[in-house]
C-alpha positions as CSV (number, residue, x, y, z in Angstrom):
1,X,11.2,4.0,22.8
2,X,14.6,2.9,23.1
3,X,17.2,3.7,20.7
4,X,17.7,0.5,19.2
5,X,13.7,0.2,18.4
6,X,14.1,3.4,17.1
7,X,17.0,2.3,14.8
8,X,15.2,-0.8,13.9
9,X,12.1,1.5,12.9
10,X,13.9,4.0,11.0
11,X,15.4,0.9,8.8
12,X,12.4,-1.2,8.0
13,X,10.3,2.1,7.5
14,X,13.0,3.0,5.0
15,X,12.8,-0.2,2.9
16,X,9.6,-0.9,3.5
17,X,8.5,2.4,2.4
18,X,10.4,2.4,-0.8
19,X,9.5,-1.2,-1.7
20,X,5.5,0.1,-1.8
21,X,6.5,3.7,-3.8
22,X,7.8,1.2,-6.2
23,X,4.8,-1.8,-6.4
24,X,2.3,1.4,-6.8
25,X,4.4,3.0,-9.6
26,X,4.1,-0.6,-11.1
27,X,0.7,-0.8,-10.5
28,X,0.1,2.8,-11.8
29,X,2.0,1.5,-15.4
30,X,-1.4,-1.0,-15.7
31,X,-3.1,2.4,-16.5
32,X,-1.5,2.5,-20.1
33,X,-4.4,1.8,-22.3
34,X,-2.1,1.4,-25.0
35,X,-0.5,-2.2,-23.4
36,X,-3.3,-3.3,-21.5
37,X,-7.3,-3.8,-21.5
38,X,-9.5,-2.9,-18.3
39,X,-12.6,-1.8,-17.8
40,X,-13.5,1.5,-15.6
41,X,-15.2,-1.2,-12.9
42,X,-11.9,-3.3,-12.5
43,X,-9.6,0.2,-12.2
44,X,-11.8,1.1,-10.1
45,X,-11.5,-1.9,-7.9
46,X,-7.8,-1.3,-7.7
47,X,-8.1,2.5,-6.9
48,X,-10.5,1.5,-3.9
49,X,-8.1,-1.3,-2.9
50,X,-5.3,0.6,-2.4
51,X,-7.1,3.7,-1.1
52,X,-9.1,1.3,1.7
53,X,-5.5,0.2,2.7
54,X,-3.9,3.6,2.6
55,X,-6.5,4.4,5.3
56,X,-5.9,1.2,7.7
57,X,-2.0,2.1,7.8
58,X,-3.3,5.5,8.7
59,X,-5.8,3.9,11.9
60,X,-2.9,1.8,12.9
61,X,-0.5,4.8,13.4
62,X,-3.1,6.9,15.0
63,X,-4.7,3.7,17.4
64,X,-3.9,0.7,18.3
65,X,-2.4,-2.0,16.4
66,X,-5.0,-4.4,14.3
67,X,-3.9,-7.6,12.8
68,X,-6.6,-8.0,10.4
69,X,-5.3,-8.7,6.8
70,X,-7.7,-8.2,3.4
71,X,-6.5,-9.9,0.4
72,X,-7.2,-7.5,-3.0
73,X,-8.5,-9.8,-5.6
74,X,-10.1,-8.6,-9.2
């Protein structure tokens, strides 16, 4: 890998990285029962979402690259 690849990796990793820390803290604030109604099904849903994902960024590091896309919806 050339260095300026490597650079280039580094950065986006970087803000990418912290912009998804900061969704799934937003996300994990939809757990207080005290603002908001859900049922066990639809958090549920949302755990497997982002867990199913979690494991395709995994495969792509580990294999080759996959283009396929899944939209989450409740």
């Amino acid at each position: 890998m050339t260095n300026e690849k490597k650079i280039k990796f580094e950065e986006l990793a970087n803000s990418r990285v912290n912009k998804a820390i900061k969704l799934l803290r937003l996300i994990s604030n939809l757990a207080n029962k005290s603002h908001y109604s859900y049922s066990q099904n639809e958090a549920d849903k949302i755990v497997n979402a982002l867990s199913s994902e979690v494991k395709n960024i995994k495969e792509k590091f580990n294999s080759k690259n996959s283009r396929e896309t899944k939209e989450f919806k409740l």
